[in-house]
N, C-alpha and C positions, 0 to 999 in steps of 0.2 A: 473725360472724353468730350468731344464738341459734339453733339447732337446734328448730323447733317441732313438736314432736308430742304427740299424745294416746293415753295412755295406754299409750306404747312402753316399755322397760326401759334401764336402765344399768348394765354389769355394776360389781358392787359395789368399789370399792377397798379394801385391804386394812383395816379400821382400826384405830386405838391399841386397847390395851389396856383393857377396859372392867372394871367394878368390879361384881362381882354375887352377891348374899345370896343364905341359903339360902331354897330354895322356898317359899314358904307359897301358900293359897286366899283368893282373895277372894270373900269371903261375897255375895252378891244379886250379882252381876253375870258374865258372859257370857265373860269375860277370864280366865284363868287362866295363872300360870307365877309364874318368881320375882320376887316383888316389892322395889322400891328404895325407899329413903328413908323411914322411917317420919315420915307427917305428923303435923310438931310443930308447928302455928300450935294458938295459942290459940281462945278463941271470945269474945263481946262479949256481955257479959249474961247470959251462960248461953244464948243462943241458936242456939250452933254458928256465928256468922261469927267472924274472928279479930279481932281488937280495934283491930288500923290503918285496918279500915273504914271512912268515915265514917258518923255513924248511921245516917242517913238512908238507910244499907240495909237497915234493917229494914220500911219504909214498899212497899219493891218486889214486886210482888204477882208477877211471873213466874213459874215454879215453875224454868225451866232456869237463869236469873238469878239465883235464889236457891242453889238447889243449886250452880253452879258457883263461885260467891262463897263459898262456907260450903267448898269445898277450896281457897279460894286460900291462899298462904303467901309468905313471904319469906324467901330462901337468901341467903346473904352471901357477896357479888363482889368479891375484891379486885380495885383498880382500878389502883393504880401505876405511875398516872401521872405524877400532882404531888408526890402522898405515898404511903403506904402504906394510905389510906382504904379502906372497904370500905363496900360498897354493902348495904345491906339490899335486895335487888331479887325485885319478888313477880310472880309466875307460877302456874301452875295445873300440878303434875307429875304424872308418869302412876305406876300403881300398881303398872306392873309393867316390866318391861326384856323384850324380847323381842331374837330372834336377827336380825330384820331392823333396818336402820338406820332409826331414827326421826325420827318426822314431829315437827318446829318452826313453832309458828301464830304468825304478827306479826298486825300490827293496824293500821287505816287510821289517817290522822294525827289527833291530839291524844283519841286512844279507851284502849281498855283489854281486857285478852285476855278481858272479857265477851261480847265479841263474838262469841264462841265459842260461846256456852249452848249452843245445839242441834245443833251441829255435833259439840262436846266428846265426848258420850257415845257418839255412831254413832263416831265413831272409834275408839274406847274398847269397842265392840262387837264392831268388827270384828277386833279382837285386836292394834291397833296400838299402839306404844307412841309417845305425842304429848304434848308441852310446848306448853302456852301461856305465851308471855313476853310481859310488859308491855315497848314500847320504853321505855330510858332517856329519863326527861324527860315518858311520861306514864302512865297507869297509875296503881299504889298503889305503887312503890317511895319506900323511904325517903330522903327529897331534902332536911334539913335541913341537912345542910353541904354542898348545895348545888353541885354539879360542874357545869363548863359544859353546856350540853344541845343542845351542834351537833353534825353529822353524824357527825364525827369521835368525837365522843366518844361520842356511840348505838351506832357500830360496833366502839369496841374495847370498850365497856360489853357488847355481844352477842358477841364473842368469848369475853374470860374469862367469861361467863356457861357458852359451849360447851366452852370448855376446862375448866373448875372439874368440871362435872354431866354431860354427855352425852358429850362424848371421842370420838365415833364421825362418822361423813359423815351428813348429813340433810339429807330431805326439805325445804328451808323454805318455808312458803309466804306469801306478801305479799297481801291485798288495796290497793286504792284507792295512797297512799302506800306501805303497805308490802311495796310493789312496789319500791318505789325503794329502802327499805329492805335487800330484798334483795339486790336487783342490786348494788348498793353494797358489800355484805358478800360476795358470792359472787365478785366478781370480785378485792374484796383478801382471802380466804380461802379459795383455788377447794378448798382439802384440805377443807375443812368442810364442804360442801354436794356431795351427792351428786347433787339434782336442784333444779328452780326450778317452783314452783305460782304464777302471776302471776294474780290474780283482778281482774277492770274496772282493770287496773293506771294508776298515775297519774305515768309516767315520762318525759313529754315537757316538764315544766313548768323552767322555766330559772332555780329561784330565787324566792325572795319576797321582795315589793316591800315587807314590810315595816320589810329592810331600811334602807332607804332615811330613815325616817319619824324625828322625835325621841321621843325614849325618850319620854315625857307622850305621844303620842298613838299610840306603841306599846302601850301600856299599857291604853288606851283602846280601840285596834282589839282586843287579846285578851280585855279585859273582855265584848265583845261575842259570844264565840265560846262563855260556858258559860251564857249569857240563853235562857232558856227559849226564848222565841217564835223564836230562831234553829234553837233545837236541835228544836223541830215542828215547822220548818220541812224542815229537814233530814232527819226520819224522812216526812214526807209525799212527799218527794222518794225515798226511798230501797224505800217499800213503799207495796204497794197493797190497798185493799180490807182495812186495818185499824178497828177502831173506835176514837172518840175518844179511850175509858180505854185503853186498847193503844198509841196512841200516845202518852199521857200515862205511860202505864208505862215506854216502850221508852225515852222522853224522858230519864228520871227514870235506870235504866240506862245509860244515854250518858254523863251530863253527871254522874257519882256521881264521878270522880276529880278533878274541877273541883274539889269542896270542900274537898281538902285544902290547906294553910296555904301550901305551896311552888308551887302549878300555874301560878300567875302568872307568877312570875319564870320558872320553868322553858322556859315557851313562851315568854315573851320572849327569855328567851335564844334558844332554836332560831331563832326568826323573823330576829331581828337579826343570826343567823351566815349569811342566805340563804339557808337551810333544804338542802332535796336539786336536785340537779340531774344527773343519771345519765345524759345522752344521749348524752355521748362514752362511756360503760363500757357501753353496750348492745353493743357488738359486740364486746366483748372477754370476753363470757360464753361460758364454755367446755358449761358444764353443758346438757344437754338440759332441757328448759323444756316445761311445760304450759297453754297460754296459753286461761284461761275468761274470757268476758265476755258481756254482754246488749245486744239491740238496739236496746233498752227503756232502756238506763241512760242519769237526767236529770244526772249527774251525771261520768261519763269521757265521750267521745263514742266512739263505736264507731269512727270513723273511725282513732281513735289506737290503738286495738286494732289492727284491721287491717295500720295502718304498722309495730306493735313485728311 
C-alpha cells in the first residue's frame, strides 16, 4: 500500500557519495552555498536562450517561461543500452547542492520541465536544491538517433540521468502522467527516491489505445496533439480566469517542443509501446507519498485521486 501523508518526514537513507565544489555566492538570489555544475549551454542569437531551442522561443512573452528557458541546458546521458550512445538530455539544474536530498520535477505527458516557470524559482528560494528533467522522448533532449521512447526506456533514460548528476535519494515529484512516471521508476529504483510528490496524478489508465491503430493513422492521431486549437483547448481546461493573449501565450509555451524535427516519431513511438500502465506497481511502492489534487480538475477525476 502507499503510505499517504502530508507533509510527514522520512528519515533520510544513507547516500552515495556526492561530488561537491568549492563555495562560491550567487549574486540576486536568496539561495546561497556551494554551487555545482557550471552552466555551459550556449545562447541563440545573442539572446541568452541556448541554441537547441526552437526559435520560436523568442516570440513567448511569459517572463517566468522566458527566464526558465534561458537556464535550460543539456548534460550527456550515457545510455548502454543498445550501444554506447549518449543522450544529450536537457533539464533545468539547480545552482547550488545543498545538504538535504534533492527535489526532481517530471512533467505531465508529451510537455516539457517548462511547466515549472513559476514553481522553479520558489523552490529555488526556499534554499532547495531542485532539477527539472525533461522525460525521454519529450522535452528538448537531443533525439536525432533516435532511441525507442517506451516506458522502459524513459525509466532507465531517468536512472542514468540520477545516477551520472545527483547520486543521492530524491524528492521526485510527477504531475498528471508523471505520476506514472514516477511510480514506475520509484518502485524499480526504491534506493533513488526518498519520497513520492503525486500531483492530479494519472495512474489508473491501463495503456493506450493507440496502440492498437496502423502506424498512417498513428501518425495522424499525434499530429493532432501539437495543433493549436487542441493545445487552447487544453489550457482552457487546465486554468481559469485567464485572458485570451495568456492563453495564447501559455499555448505557445506548451506546444514549443512539438517543433523539433524528432517529436513525432518520438511519441509515436511511446504510444505504440502502450505507453504507462502502473496499477499493479501502486502497492508495491515503498516510499511515503504526498498525494495533491483539485476538486475542480476537468482533466484527472478526483474520484481517482481518492482511490490511489
Amino acid at each position: 500500500m502507499i503510505p499517504l501523508v502530508f507533509g510527514s518526514s522520512l528519515p533520510t537513507p544513507t547516500p552515495p557519495e556526492a561530488v561537491v565544489t568549492p563555495a562560491t555566492k550567487k549574486c540576486g538570489s536568496l539561495v546561497t552555498g556551494p554551487r555545482i555544475f557550471p552552466n555551459g549551454c550556449g545562447s541563440g542569437s545573442g539572446n541568452g536562450f541556448p541554441p537547441f531551442l526552437p526559435k520560436e522561443v523568442e516570440k513567448i512573452k511569459d517572463p517566468f517561461a522566458r527566464n526558465l528557458a534561458q537556464r535550460m541546458e543539456r548534460l550527456p546521458v550515457q545510455m548502454g543500452l543498445y550501444d554506447q550512445s549518449c543522450i544529450m538530455s536537457s533539464c533545468v539544474k539547480p545552482l547550488v547542492q545543498t545538504k538535504n536530498n534533492p527535489v526532481a520535477l517530471l512533467h505531465c505527458f508529451d510537455s516539457s520541465c517548462l511547466e515549472w516557470r513559476c514553481t522553479y524559482p520558489l523552490l529555488e528560494e526556499a534554499g532547495l536544491e531542485a532539477w527539472a528533467i525533461d522525460v525521454l522522448g519529450w522535452g528538448f533532449s537531443d533525439l536525432e538517433r533516435f532511441p525507442p521512447c517506451n516506458p522502459e526506456t524513459k525509466r532507465h533514460h531517468l536512472y542514468q540521468f540520477w545516477k551520472t548528476y545527483i547520486r543521492r535519494p530524491m524528492i521526485l515529484v510527477g504531475p498528471s502522467l508523471g505520476a506514472s512516471v514516477a511510480i514506475d521508476f520509484a518502485v524499480s529504483y526504491p534506493f533513488a527516491v526518498e519520497k513520492l510528490v503525486l500531483i492530479n496524478a494519472s495512474v489508473y489508465s491501463e495503456g493506450s489505445k493507440l496502440a492498437e491503430l496502423p502506424r498512417v493513422l498513428a501518425y495522424a492521431g499525434v499530429s493532432l496533439l501539437r495543433s493549436i486549437p487542441l493545445r487552447l483547448y487544453a489550457n482552457t481546461l487546465a486554468f481559469n480566469d485567464i485572458s485570451l493573449a495568456t492563453t495564447f501565450d501559455w499555448t505557445n509555451v506548451g506546444r514549443l517542443h512539438c517543433l523539433l524535427p524528432w517529436w513525432k516519431d518520438a511519441t509515436v513511438s511511446f504510444m505504440s509501446s502502450g505507453g504507462y500502465n502502473v496499477v499493479a506497481q501502486i502497492k508495491k511502492v515503498k516510499q511515503k507519498a504526498l498525494v495533491i489534487c483539485s476538486e475542480e480538475d476537468q482533466i484527472i477525476s478526483y474520484k481517482e485521486t481518492l482511490r490511489l
